[in-house]
C-alpha positions in Angstrom: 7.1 22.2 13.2 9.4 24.8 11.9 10.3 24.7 8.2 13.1 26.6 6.2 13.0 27.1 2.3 14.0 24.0 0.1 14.9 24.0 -3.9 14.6 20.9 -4.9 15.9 19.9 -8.4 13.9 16.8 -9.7 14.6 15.0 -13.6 11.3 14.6 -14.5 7.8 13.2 -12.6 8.2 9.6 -14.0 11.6 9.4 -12.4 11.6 12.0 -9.8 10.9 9.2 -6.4 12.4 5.3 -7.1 12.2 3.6 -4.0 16.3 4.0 -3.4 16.9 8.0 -4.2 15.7 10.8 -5.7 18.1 13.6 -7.3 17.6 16.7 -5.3 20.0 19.8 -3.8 18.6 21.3 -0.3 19.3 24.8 1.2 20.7 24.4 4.8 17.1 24.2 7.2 16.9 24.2 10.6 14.2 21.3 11.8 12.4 19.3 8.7 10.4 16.4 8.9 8.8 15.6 5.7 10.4 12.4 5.8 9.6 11.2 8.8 6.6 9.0 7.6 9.2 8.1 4.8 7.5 4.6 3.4 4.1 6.4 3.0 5.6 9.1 1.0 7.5 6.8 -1.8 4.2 4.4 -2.1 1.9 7.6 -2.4 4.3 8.7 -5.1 4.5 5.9 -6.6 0.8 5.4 -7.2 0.6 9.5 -7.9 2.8 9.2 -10.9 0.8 6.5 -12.6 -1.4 9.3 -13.9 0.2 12.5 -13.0 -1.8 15.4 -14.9 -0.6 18.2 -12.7 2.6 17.3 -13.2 3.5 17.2 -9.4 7.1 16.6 -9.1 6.9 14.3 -5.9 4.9 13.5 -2.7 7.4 14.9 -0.6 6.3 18.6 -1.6 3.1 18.5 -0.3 4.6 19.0 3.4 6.7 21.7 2.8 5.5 25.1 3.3 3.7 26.8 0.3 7.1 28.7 -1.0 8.6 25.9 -1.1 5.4 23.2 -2.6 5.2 26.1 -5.0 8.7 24.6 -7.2 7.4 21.4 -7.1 3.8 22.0 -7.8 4.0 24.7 -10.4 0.6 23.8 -11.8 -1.5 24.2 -8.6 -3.1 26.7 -7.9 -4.0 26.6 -4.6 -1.2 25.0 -2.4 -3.3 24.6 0.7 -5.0 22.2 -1.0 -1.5 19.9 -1.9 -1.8 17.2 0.5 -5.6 16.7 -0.4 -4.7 17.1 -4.0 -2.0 14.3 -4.5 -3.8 12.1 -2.0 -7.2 12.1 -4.2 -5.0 11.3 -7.4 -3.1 8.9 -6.0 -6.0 6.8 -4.3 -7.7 7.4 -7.9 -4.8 5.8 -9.2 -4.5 2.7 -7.0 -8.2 2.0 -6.7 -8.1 1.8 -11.0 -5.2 -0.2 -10.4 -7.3 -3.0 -7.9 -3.8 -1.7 -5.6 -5.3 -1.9 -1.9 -1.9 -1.3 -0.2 -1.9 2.3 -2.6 -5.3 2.9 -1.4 -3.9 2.7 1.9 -0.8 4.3 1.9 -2.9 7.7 0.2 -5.4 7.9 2.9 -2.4 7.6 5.9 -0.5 10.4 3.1 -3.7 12.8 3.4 -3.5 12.4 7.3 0.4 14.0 7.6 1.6 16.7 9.6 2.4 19.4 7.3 5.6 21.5 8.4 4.9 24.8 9.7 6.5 27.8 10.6 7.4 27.6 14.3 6.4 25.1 17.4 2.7 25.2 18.1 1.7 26.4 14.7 -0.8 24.4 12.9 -0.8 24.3 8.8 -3.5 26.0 7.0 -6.6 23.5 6.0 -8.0 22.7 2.2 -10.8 24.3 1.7 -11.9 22.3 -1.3 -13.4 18.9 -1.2 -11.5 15.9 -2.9 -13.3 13.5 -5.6 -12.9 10.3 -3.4 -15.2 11.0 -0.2 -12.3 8.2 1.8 -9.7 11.3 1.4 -12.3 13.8 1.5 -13.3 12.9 5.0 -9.9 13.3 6.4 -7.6 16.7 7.5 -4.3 16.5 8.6 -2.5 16.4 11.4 -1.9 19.3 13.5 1.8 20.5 15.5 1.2 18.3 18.3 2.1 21.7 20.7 -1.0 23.5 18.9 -4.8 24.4 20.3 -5.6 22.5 17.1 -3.6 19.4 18.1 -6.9 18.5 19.7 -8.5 17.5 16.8 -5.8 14.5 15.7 -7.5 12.2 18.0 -10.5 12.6 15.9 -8.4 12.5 12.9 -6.5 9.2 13.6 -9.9 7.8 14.1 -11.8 8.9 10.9 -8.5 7.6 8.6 -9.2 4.0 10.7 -13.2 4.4 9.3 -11.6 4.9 6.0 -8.9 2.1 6.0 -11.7 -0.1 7.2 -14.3 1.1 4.3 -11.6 -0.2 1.8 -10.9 -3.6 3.4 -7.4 -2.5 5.0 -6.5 -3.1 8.9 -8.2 0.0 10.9 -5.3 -0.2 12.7 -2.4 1.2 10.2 -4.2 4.5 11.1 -1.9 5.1 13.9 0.5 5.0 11.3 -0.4 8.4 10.8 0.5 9.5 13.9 2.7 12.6 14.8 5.3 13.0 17.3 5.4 14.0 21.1 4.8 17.9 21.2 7.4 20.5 21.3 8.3 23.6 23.8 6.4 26.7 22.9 8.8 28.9 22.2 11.6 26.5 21.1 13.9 28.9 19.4 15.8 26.4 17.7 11.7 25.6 16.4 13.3 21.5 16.6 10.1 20.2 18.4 10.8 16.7 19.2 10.9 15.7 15.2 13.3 13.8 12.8 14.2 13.6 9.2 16.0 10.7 7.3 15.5 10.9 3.9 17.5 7.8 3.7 15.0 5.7 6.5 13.0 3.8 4.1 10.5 2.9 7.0 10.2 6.3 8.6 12.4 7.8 10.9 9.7 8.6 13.3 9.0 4.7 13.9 12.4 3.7 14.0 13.3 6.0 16.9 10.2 5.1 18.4 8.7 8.7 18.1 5.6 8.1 17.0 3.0 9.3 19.1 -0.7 8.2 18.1 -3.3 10.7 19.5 -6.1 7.0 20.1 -5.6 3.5 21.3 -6.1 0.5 19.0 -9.5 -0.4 21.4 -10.4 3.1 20.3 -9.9 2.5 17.1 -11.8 -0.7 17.0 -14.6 0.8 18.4 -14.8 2.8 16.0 -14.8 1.1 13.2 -17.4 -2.3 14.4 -20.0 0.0 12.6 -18.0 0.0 9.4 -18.6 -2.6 6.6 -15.1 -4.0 6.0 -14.1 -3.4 2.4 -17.9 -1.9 1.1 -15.9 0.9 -0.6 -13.4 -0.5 -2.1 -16.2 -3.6 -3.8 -18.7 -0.8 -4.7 -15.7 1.0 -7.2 -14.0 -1.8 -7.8 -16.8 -2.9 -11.1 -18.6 -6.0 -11.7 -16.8 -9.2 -10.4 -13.7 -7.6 -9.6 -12.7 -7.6 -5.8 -10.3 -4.9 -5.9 -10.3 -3.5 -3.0 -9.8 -6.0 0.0 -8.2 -9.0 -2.3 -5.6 -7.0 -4.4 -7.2 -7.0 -7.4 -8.0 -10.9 -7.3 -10.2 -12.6 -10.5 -13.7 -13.2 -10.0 -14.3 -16.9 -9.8 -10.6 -19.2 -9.9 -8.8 -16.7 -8.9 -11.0 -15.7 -5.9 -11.4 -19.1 -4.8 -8.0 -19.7 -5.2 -7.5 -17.2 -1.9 -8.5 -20.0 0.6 -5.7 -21.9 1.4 -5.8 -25.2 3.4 -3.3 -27.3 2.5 0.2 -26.6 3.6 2.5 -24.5 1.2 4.3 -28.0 -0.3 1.5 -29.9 -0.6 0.8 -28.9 -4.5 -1.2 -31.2 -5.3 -3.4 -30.3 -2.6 -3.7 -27.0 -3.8 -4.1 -28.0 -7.4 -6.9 -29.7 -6.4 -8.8 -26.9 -4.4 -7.8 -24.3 -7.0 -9.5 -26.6 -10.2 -12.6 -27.0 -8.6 -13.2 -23.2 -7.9 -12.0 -22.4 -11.2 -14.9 -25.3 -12.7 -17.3 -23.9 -10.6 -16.5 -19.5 -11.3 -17.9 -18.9 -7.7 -15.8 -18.5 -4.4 -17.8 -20.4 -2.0 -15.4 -19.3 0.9 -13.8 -22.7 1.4 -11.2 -24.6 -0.4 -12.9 -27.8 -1.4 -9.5 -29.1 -1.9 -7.5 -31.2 0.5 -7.3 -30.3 3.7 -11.0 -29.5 4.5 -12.9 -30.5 6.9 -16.2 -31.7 7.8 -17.8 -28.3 9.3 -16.7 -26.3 6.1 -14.6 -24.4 8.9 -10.5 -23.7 8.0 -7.9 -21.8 8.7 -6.4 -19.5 5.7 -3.6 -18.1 7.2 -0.7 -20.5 6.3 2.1 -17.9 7.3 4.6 -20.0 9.6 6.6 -16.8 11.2 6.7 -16.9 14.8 8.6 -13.8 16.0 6.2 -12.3 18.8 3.8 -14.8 18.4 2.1 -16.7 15.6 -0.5 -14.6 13.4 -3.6 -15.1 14.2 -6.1 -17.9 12.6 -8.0 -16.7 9.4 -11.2 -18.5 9.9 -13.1 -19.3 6.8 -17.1 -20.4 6.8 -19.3 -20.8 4.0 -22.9 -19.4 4.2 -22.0 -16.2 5.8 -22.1 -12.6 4.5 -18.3 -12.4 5.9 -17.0 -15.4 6.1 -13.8 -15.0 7.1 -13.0 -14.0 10.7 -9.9 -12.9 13.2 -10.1 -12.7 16.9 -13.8 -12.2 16.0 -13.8 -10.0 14.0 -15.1 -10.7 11.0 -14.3 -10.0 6.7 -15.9 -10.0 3.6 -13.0 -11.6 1.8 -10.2 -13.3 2.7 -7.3 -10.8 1.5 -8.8 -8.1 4.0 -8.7 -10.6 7.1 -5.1 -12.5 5.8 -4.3 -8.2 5.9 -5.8 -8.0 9.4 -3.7 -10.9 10.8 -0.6 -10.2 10.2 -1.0 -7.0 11.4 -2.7 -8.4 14.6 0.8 -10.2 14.3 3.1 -7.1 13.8 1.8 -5.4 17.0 1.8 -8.5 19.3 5.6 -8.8 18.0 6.4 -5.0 18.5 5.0 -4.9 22.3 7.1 -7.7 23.0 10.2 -5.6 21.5 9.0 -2.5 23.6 8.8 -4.6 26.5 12.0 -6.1 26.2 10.7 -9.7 25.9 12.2 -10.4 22.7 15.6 -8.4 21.6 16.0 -6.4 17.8 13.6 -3.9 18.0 10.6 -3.5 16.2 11.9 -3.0 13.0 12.1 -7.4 12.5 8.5 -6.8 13.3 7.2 -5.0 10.7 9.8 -7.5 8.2 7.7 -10.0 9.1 4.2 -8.6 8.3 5.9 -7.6 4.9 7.1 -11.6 4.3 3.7 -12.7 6.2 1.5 -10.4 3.4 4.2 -11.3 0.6 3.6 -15.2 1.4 0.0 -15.2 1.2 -0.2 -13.0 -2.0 2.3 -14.9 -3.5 0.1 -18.4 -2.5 -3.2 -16.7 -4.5 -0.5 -16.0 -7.5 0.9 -19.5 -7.9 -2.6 -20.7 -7.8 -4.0 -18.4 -10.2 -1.4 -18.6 -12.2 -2.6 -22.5 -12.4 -5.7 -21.6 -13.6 -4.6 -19.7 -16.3 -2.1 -22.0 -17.4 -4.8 -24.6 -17.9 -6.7 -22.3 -19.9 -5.5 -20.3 -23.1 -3.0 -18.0 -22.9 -3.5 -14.6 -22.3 -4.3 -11.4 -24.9 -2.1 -8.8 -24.7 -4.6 -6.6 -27.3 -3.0 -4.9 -29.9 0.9 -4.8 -28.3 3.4 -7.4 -27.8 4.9 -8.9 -25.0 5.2 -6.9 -21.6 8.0 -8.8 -19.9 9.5 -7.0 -17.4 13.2 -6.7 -17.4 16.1 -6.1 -14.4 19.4 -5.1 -15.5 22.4 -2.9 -15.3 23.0 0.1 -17.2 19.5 0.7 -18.6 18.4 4.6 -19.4 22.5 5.3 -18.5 21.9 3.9 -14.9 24.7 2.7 -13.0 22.6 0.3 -11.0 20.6 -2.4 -11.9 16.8 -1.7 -12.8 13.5 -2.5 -13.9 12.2 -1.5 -17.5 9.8 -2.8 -20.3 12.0 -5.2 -22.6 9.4 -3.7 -25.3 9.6 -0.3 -25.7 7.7 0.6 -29.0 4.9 -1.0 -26.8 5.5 -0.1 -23.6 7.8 2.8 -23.4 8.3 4.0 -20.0 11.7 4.6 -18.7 13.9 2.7 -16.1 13.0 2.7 -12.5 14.3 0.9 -9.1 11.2 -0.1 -8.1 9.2 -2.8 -10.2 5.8 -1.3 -8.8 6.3 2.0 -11.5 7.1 -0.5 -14.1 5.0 -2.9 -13.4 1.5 -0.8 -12.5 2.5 0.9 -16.5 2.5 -2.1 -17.9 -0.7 -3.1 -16.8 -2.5 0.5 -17.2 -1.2 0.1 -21.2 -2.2 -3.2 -21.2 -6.2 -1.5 -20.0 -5.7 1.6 -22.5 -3.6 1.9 -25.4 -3.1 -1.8 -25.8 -6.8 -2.6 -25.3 -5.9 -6.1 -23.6 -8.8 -8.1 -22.4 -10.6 -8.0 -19.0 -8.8 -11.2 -17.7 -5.4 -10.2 -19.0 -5.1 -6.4 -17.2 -6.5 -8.6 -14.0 -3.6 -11.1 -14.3 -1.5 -8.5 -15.1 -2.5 -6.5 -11.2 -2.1 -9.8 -10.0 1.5 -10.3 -11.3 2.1 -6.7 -10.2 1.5 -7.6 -7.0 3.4 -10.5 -6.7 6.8 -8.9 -7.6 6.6 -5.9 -5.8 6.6 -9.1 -2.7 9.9 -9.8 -3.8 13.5 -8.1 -5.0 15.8 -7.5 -7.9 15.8 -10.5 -10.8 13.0 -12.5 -8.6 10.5 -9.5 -9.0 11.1 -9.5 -12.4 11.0 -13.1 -12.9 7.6 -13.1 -11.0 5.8 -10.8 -13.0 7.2 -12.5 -16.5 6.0 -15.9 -14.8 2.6 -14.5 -13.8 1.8 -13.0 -17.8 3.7 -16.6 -19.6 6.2 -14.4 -21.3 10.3 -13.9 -20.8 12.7 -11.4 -20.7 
């Protein structure tokens, strides 16, 4: 799709994306569309400015043509290469950071049509080879009006072989998706695109332009070769299930992912959670109450209903993958919890498209965020349990890491998220707890030289508030470490 030149003036990488605004000035262009995949641009960010040593000013660049990536990019070298570039960093990032969803979101980034000059003209390919071989193995998409658009089917089907390596639903990978191709010739150079910076979600999904090149049975047969989560477990390090359970603990924490009893029933819950933590080995099934007599439950306690319910979790001991949805079957529980409410969000969005149920399919994809939130949240309120029981955690050589939310910090007149300790942790404000949050616990790993269990807890309590908003993130992430703001 046609491009025009864009200056973009950015304060600073640490601040230059929050998940609201960023500060920029743009030249009058004629058809953009760098933001149509908008949510996968501010979570790639987010996770590239973690550890940033190129100093790229934001995600967003990386789709513009090379005249303009050059302003934002002034320390690469070869701008071709952009896309691949702040992809590898940014899955680097998250898979250090036991941050599946940032894994995710980098691959689906590395997939994006680039803008190009004119209908029918497909972007120039990298012609270096990344560090992680998951973005390595992935171009991107092509103008959808090009000869080369040919090669996105192939494309949309390699980043579902990738999603699945890591644990994550095959599936998002027609996420990456472009639109519906243009007219050759087009001398407006529109193409059938949008661009909303302000569409948190993407503008391309909520006008219903996305156009995947495959079908979901193509994609899933594709991937039944594919180990579910084998890459993110071989870099995740010894006992640490990064990759497909967010960065869970090894043993009570782990074991703690198998829910049976219903979400009030705490004392239930208590009971499964102690004996996992007594024994340090997730046997795959909740021993607490609830169980039954063929070791055989359902995980997924997520009660929305819009579209349908999500699909049963199946957990059984004495398996390799013992959890399993529709058949399909998981090494760990967070991957298939991931995989059903996404089974969920599609069921949901065909019955929007088909006019069966009436909103859209944006209440679709609200509820796989609050069906993913309300599991992840369950495994935090157990694990949290655990380490209540046991002694509190050490923070290393700095002090407290609580998390504040309020107005008027850094000048801001919005409320936001900072460090209440800054000789410790100092990181300026931001919108979005993730940056604050994922800091906190990289200090706690480096500079603070924290223990093992405490950066764990700490990804753990990461992930939890970025499931919820404003004063309740904050209070979930203080809640998670034992500390106050």
């Amino acid at each position: 799709m046609k491009y025009g030149t864009a200056l973009v003036a950015l304060a600073g990488f640490a601040s230059a994306r929050e998940v609201n605004l960023y500060s920029r000035k743009v030249s009058k262009r004629e058809v953009p569309q760098e933001h149509s995949h908008e949510a996968t641009l501010r979570a790639t960010n987010d996770a590239l400015q973690l550890d940033n040593p190129l100093e790229i000013q934001d995600t967003v660049f990386a789709l513009l043509g090379n005249a303009a990536a050059a302003e934002g990019a002034p320390n690469v070298a070869n701008l071709d290469c952009l896309q691949q570039i702040i992809a590898d960093q940014a899955f680097t990032n998250a898979k250090a950071a036991g941050d599946l969803e940032g894994q995710t979101q980098a691959i689906l980034f590395r997939a994006l049509e680039r803008n190009t000059g004119s209908v029918g003209l497909a972007s120039v390919s990298c012609n270096e080879t990344a560090v992680n071989p998951e973005i390595a193995a992935i171009q991107q998409h092509q103008d959808p009006a090009s000869e080369e658009a040919a090669d996105n089917a192939a494309i949309e089907l390699e980043v579902a072989r990738q999603l699945a390596s890591i644990g994550a639903d095959p599936l998002i990978a027609l996420q990456s998706a472009t639109f519906p191709p243009g007219e050759l010739g087009d001398p407006t150079g529109a193409g059938n695109t949008c661009n909303d910076l302000e569409d948190a979600d993407g503008c391309i999904f909520t006008l219903d332009l996305l156009t995947p090149a495959v079908s979901e049975d193509e994609i899933m047969a594709a991937v039944a070769d594919v180990d579910a989560g084998a890459g993110a477990d071989a870099g995740a390090g010894a006992g640490e299930d990064a990759g497909a359970d967010e960065g869970a603990d090894e043993g009570a924490d782990d074991a703690c992912t198998v829910i049976v009893a219903p979400p009030e029933d705490d004392a239930a819950d208590e009971t499964g959670a102690d004996a996992g933590a007594d024994a340090g080995v997730d046997t795959g099934v909740d021993t607490g109450a609830g169980g039954n007599a063929t070791g055989t439950v359902n995980v997924q306690t997520f009660t929305g209903s819009l579209g349908g319910v999500a699909p049963a979790v199946e957990s059984s001991a004495g398996s390799d993958r013992p959890f399993a949805v529709n058949g399909a079957s998981f090494t760990t529980a967070g991957a298939a919890l991931q995989r059903s409410c996404s089974v969920q969000k599609n069921a949901c969005a065909n019955a929007a498209n088909a006019g069966q149920i009436e909103g859209g399919t944006q209440q679709c994809e609200a509820q796989e965020t609050e069906c993913r939130a309300a599991n992840s949240l369950k495994r935090l309120r157990r694990s949290v349990l655990s380490r209540r029981q046991a002694n509190a955690l050490d923070f290393g050589a700095c002090g407290s890491p609580a998390i504040q939310f309020a107005v008027g910090l850094d000048g801001r007149e919005d409320a936001s998220f900072q460090n209440v300790n800054n000789a410790d942790f100092n990181h300026g404000s931001a919108q979005a707890i993730r940056i604050i949050a994922d800091f906190t616990c990289s200090r706690l790993q480096s500079s603070c030289q924290a223990s093992e269990d405490t950066v764990q807890a700490c990804e753990q309590a990461s992930q939890a508030a970025q499931a919820a908003t404003g004063q309740a993130a904050a209070d979930a992430f203080n809640s998670a470490l034992g500390v106050s703001a």
